[in-house]
N, CA, C and O of each residue as an XYZ file, in Angstrom:
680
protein
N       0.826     -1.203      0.000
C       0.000      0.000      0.000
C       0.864      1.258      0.000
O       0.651      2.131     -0.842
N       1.739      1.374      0.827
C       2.391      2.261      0.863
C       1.815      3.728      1.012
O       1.015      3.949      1.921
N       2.255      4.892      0.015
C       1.675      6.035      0.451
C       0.031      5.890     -0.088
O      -0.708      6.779      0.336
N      -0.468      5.072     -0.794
C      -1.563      5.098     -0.848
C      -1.255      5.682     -2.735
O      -2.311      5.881     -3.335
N      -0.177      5.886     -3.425
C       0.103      6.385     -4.916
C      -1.209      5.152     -5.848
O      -2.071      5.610     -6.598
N      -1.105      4.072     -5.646
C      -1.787      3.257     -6.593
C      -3.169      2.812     -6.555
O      -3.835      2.326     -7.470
N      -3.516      3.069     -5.279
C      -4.424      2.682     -4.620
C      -5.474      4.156     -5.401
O      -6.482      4.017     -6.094
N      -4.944      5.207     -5.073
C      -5.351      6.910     -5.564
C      -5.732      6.707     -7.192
O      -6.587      7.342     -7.809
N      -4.945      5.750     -7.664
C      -5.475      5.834     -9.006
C      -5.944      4.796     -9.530
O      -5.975      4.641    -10.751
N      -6.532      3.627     -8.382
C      -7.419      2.474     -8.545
C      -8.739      3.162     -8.229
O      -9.732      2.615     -8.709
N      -8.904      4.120     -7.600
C      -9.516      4.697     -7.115
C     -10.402      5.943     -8.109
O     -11.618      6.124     -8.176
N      -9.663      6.427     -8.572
C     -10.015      6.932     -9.664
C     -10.954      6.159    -10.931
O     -12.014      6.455    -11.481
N     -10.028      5.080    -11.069
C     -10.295      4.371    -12.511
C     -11.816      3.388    -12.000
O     -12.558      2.922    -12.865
N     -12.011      3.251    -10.937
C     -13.134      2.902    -10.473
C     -13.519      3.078     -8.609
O     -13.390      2.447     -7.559
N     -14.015      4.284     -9.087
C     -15.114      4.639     -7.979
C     -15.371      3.862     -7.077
O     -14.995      4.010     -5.914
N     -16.113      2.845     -7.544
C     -17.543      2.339     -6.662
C     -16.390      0.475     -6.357
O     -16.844     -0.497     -5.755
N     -15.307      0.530     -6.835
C     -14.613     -0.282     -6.197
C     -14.593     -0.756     -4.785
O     -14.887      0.023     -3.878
N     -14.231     -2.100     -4.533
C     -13.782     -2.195     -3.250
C     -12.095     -2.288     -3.160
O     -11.539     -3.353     -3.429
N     -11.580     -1.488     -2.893
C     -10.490     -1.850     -2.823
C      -9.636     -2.410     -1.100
O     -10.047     -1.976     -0.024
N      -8.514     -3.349     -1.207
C      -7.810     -3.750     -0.020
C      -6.230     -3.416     -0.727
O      -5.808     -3.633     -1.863
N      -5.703     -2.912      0.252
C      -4.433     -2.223      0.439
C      -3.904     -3.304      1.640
O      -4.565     -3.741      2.582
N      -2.199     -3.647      1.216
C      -1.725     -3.986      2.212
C      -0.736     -3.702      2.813
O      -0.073     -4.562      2.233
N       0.176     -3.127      3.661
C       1.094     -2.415      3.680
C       1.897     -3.668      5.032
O       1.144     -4.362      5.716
N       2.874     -3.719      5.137
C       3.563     -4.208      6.382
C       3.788     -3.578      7.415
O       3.693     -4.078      8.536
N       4.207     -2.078      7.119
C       4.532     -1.256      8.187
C       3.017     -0.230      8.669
O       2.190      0.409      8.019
N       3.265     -0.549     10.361
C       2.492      0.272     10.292
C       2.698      1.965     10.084
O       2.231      2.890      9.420
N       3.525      1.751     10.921
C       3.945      3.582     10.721
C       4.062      4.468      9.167
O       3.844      5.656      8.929
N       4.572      3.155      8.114
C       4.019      3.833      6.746
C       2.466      4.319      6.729
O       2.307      5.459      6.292
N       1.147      3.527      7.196
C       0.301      3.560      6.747
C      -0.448      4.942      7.777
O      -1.393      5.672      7.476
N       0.321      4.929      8.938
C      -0.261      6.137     10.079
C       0.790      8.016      9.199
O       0.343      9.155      9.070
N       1.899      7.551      8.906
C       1.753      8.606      7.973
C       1.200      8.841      6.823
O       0.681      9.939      6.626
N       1.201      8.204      6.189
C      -0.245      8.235      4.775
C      -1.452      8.733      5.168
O      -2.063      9.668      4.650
N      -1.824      7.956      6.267
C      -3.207      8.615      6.550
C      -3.073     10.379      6.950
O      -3.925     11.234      6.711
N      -1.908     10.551      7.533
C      -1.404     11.840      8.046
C      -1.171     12.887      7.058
O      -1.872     13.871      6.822
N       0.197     12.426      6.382
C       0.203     13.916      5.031
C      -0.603     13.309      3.865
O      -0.642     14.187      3.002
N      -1.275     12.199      3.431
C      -1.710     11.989      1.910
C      -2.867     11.691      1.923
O      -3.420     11.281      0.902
N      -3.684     11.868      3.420
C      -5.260     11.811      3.195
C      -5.800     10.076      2.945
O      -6.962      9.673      2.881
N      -4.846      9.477      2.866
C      -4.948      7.715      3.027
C      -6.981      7.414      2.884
O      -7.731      7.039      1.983
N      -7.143      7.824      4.262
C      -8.583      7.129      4.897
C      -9.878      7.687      3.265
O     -10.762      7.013      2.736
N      -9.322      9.387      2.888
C     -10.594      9.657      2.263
C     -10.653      8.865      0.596
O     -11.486      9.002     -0.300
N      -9.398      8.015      0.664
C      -9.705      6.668     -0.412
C     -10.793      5.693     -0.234
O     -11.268      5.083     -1.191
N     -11.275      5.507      1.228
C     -12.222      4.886      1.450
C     -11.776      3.124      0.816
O     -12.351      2.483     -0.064
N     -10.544      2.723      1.667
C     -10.033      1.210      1.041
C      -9.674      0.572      2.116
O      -8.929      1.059      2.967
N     -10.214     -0.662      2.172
C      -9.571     -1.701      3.306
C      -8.051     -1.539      3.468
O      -7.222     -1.615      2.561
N      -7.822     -1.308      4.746
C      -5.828     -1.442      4.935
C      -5.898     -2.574      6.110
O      -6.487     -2.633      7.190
N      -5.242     -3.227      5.574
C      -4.697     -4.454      5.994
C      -2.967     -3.942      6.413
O      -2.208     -3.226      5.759
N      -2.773     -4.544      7.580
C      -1.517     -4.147      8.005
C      -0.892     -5.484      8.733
O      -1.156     -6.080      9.777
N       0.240     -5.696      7.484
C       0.218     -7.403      7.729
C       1.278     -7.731      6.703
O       1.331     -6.788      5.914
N       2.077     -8.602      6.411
C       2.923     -9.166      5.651
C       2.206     -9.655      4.024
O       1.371    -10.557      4.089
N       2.449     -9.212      2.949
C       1.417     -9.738      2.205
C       1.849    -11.302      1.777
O       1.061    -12.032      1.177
N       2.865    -11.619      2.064
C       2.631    -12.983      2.161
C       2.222    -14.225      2.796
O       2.123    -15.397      2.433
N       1.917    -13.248      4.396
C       0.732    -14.662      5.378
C      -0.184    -13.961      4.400
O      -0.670    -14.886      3.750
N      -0.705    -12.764      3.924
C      -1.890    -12.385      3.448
C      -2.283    -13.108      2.309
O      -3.332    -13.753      2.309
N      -1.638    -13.064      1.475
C      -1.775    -14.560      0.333
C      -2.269    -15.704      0.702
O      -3.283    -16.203      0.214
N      -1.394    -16.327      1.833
C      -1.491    -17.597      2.478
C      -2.797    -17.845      3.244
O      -3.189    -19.002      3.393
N      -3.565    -16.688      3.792
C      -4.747    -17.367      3.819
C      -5.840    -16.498      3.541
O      -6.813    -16.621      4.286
N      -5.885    -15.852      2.853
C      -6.832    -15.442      2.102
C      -7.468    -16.085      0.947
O      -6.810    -16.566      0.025
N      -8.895    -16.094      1.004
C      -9.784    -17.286      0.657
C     -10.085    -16.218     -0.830
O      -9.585    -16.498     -1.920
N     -10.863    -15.152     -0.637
C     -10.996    -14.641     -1.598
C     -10.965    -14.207     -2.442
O     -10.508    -13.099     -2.162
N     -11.232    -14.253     -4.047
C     -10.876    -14.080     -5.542
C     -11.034    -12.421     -5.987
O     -11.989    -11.799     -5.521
N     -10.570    -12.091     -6.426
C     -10.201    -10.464     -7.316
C     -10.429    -10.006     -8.148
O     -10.185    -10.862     -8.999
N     -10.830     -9.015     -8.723
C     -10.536     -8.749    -10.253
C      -9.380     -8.398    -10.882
O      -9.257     -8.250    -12.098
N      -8.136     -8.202     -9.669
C      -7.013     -7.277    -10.056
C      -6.227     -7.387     -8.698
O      -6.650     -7.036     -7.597
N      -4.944     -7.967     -8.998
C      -4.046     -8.051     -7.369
C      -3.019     -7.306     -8.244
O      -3.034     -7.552     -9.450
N      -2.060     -6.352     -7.719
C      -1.299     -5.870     -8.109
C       0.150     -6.251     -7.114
O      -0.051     -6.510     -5.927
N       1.170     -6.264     -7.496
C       2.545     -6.466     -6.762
C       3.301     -5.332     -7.366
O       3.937     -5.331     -8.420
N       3.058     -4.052     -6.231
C       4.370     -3.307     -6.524
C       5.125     -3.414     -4.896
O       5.398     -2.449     -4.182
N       5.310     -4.580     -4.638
C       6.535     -4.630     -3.219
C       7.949     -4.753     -3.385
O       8.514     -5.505     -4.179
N       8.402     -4.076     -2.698
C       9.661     -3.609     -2.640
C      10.386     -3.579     -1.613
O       9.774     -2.953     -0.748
N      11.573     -3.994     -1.168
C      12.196     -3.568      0.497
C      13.485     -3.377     -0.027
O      13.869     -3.741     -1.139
N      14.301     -2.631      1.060
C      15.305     -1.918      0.857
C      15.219     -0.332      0.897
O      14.484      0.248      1.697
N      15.894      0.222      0.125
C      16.447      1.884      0.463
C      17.099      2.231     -0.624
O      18.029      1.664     -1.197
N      16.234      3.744     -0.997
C      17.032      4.064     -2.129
C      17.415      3.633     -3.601
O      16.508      3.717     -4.430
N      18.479      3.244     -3.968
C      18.688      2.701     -5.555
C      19.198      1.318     -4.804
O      20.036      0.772     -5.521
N      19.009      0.745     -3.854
C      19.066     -0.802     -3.238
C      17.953     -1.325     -3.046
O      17.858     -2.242     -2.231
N      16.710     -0.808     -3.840
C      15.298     -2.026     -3.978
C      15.543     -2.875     -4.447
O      16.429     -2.872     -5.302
N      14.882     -3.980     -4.111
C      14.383     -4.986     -4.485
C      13.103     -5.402     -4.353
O      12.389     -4.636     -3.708
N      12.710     -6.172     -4.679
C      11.814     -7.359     -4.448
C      11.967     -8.410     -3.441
O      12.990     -9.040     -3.707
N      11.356     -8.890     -2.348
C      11.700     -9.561     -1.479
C      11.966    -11.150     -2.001
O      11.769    -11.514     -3.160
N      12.515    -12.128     -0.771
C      13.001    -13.579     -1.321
C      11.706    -13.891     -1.928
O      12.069    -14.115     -3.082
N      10.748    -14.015     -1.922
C       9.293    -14.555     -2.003
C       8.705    -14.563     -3.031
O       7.988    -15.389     -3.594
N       9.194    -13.162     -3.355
C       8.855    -12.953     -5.337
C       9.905    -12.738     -6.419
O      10.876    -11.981     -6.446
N       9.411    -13.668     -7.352
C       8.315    -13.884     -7.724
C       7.742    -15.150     -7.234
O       6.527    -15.134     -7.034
N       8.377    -16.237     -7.002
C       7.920    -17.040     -6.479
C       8.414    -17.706     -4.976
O       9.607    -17.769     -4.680
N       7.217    -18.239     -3.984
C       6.423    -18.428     -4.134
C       5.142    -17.437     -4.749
O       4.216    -17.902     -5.414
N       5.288    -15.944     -4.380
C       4.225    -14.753     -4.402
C       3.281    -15.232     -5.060
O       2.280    -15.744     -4.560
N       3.653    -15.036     -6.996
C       3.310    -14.885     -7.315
C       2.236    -16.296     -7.891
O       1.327    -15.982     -8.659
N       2.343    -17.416     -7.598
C       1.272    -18.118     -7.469
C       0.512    -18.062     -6.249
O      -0.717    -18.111     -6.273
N       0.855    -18.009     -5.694
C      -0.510    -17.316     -4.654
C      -1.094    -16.400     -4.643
O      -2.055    -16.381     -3.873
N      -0.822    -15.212     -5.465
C      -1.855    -14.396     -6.179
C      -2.623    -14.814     -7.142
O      -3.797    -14.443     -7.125
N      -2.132    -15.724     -8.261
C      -2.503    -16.412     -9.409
C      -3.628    -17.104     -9.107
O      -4.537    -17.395     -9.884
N      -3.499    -17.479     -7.413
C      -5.021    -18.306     -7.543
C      -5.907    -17.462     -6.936
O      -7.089    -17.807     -6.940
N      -5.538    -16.225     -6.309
C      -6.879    -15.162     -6.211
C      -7.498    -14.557     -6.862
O      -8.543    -13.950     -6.627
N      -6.752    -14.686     -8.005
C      -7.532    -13.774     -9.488
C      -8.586    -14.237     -9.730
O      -8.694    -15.425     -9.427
N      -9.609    -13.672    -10.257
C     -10.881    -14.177    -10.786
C     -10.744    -14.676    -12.345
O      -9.892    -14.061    -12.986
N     -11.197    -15.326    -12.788
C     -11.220    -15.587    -14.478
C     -11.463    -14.404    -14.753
O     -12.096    -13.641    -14.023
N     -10.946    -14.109    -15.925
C     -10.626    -12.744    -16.922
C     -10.181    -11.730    -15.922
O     -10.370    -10.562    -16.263
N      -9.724    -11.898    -14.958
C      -9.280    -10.536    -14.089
C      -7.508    -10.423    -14.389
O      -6.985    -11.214    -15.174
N      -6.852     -9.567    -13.813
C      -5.776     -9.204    -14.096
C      -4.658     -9.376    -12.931
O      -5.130     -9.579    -11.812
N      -3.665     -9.340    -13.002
C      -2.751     -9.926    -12.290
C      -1.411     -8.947    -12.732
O      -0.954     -9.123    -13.861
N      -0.779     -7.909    -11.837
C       0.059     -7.063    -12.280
C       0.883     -6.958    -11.275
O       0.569     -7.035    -10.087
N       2.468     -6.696    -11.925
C       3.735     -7.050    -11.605
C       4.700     -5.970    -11.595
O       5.490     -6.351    -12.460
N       5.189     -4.724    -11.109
C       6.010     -3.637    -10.989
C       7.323     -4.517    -10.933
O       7.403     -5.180     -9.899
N       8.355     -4.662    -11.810
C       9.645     -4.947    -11.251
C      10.806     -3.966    -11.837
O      10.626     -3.274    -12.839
N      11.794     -3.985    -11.231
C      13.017     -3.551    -11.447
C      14.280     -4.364    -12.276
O      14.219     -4.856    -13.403
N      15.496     -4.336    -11.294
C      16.579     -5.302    -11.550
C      15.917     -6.989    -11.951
O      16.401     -7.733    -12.805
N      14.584     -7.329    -10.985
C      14.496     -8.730    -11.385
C      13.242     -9.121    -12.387
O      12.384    -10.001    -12.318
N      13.509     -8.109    -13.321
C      12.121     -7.822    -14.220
C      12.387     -9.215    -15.066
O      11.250     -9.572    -15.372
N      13.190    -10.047    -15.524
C      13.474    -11.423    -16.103
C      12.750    -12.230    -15.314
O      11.963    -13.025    -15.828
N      12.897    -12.152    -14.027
C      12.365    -13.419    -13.447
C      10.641    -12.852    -13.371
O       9.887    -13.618    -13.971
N      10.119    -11.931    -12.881
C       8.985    -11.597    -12.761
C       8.725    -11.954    -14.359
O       8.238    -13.058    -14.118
N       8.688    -11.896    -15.385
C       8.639    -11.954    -16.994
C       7.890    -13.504    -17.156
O       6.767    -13.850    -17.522
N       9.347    -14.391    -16.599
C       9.122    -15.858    -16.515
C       7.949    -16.115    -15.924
O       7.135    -16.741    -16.602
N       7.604    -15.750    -14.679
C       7.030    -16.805    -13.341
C       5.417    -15.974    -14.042
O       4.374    -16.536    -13.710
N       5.294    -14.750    -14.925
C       4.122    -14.539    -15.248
C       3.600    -15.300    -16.697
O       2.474    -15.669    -17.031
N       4.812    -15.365    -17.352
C       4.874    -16.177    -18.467
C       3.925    -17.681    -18.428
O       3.103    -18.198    -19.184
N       4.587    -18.062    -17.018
C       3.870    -19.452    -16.509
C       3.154    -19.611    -15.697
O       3.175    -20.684    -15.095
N       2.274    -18.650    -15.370
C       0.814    -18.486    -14.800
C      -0.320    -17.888    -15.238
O      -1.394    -17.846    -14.637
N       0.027    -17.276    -16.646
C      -0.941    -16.748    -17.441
C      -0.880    -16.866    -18.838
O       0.225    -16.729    -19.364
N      -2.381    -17.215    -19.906
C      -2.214    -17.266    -20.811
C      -1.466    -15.991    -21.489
O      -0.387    -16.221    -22.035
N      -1.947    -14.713    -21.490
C      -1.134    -13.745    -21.871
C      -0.177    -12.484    -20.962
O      -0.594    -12.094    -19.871
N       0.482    -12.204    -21.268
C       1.302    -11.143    -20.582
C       1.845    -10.406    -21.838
O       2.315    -10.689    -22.939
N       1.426     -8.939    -20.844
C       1.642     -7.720    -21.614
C       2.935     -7.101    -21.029
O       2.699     -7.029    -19.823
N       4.227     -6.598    -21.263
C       5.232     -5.686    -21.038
C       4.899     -4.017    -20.923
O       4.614     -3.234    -21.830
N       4.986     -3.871    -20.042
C       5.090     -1.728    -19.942
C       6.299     -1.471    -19.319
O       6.752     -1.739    -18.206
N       6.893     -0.645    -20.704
C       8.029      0.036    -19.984
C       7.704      1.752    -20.140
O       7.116      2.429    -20.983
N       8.403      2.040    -18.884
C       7.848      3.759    -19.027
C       9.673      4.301    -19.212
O      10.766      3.866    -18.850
N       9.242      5.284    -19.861
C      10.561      6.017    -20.709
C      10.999      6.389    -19.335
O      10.307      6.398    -18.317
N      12.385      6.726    -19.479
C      13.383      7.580    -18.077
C      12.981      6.415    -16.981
O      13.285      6.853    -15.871
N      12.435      5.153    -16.882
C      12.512      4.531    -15.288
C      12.992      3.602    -15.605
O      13.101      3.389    -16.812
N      13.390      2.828    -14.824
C      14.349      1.192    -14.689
C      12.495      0.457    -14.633
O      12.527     -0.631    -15.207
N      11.547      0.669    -14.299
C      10.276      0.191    -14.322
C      10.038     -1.090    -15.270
O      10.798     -1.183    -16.234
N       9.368     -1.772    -15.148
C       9.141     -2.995    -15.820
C       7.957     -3.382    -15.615
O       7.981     -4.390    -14.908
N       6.376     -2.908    -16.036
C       5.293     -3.312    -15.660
C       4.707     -4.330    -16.160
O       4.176     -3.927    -17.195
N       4.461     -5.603    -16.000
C       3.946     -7.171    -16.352
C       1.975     -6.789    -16.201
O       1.405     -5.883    -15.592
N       1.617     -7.513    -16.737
C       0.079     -7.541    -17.081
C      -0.080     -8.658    -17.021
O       0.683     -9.259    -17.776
N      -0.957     -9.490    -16.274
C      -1.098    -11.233    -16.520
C      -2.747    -11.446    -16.401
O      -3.562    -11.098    -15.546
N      -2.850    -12.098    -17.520
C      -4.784    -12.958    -17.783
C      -4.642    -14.121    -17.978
O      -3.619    -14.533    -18.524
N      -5.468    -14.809    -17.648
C      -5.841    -15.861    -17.999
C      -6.606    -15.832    -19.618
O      -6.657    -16.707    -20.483
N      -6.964    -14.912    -19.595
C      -8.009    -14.555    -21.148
C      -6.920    -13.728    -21.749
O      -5.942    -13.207    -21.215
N      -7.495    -13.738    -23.507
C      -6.425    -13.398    -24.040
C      -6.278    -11.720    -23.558
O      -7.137    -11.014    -23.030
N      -4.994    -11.407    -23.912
C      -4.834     -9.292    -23.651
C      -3.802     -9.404    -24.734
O      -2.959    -10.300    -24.703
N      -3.843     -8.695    -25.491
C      -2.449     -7.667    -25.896
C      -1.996     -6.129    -26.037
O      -2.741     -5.152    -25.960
N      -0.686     -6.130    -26.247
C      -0.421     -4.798    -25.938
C      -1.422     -3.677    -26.763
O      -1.911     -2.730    -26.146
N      -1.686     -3.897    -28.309
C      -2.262     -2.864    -29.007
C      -3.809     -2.522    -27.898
O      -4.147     -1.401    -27.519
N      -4.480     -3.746    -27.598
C      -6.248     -3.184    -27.171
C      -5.485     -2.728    -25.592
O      -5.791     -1.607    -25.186
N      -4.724     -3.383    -24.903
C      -4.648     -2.080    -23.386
C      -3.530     -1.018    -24.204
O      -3.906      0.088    -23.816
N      -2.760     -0.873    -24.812
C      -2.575      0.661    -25.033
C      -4.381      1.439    -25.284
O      -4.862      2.468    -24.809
N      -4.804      0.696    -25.952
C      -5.932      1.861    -26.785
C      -6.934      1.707    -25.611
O      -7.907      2.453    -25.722
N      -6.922      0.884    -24.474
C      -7.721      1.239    -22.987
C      -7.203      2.294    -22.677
O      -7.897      3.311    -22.642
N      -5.636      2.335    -22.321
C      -4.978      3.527    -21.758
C      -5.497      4.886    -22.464
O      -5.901      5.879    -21.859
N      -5.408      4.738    -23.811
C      -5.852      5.839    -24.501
C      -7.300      6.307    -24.203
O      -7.556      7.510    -24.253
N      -8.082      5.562    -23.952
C      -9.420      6.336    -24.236
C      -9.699      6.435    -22.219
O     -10.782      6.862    -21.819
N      -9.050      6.174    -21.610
C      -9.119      6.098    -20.076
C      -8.743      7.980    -19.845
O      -7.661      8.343    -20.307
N      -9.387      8.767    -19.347
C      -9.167      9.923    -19.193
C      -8.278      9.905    -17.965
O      -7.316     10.661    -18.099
N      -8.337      8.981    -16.301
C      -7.190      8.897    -15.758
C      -5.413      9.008    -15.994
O      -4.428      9.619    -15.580
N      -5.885      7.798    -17.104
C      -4.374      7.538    -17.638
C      -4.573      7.638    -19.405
O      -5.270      6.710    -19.814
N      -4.191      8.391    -20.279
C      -4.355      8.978    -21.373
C      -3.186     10.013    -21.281
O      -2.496     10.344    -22.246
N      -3.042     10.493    -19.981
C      -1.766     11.515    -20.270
C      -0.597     11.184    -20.247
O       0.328     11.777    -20.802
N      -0.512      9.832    -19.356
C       0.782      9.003    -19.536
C       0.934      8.419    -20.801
O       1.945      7.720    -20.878
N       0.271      8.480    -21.789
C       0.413      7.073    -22.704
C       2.000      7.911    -23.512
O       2.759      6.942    -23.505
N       2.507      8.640    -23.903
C       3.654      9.244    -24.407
C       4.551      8.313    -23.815
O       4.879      7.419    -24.594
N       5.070      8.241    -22.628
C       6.144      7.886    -21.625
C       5.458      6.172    -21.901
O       6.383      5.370    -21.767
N       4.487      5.654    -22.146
C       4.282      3.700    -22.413
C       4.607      3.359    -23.345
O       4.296      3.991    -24.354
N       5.253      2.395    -23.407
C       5.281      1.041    -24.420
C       5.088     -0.140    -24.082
O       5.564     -0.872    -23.215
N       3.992     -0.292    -25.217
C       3.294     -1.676    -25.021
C       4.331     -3.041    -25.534
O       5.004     -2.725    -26.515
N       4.535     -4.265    -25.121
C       4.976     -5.455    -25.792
C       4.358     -6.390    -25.109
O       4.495     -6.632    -23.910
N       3.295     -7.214    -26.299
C       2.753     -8.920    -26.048
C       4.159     -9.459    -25.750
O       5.200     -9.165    -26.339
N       3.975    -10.377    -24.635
C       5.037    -11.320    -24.212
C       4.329    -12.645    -24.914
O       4.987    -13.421    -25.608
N       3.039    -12.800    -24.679
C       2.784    -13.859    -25.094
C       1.172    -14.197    -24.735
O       0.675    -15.270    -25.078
């Protein structure tokens, strides 16, 4: 969950969402609520490891996103856990035709793979000027041309589309 950045524009892109946020720390999530207005997102915060949170969470999604990270500075990473185990234990919370999305960095190869082999298609986003590596995973088909032209006609995100590039992985 963090400062609440993705959550703000899940939020956007659908309103009447339910959204759950999970953050580990608490003190991240008591300043969020403090300078970034956190609460008037109106989203479940879960404050908890998201990997017991995987582990027993029963319920299916339309959309789990993984932008986790630990470390400091230009020393992020991705924790031991992901991509795998993580990322099949998200794989089975997804709902059919729902989406399954992957922020990586330095270990954007392995996140590539482990989505490669949990979803029929995966889409690549790279944003110009970042080390960023954004993965897209369905079970139903996606490719890059129809979510660029979502992005495009999405008035949220339409102003980013300059800085995206789309690539079908597969």
């Amino acid at each position: 969950l963090g400062g609440g950045s993705t959550a703000r524009i899940l939020r956007a892109l659908a309103p009447e969402a339910r959204i759950v946020g999970v953050e580990f720390d608490a003190e991240v999530v008591r300043v969020a609520r403090r300078f970034f207005e956190l609460d008037s997102l109106e989203i479940d915060i879960v404050v908890d490891d998201a990997r017991e949170v995987l582990n027993r969470e029963r319920r299916s999604f339309d959309a789990i996103i993984d932008d986790i990270f630990v470390g400091r500075g230009d020393d992020v990473h991705k924790p031991d856990w992901l991509p795998s185990p993580g990322h099949d234990l998200a794989a089975r919370r997804v709902r059919p035709g729902g989406l399954f999305i992957s922020n990586a960095l330095d270990e954007a190869e392995f996140v590539s793979s482990s989505m490669s082999r949990l979803f029929r298609s995966v889409v690549r986003i790279d944003i110009d000027e970042y080390d960023n590596r954004v993965f897209v995973g369905s079970r139903s088909h996606l490719g890059a041309r129809p979510l660029r032209r979502a992005v495009a006609r999405c008035p949220v995100l339409s102003g980013t589309l300059p800085a995206l590039s789309f690539r079908t992985l597969q």
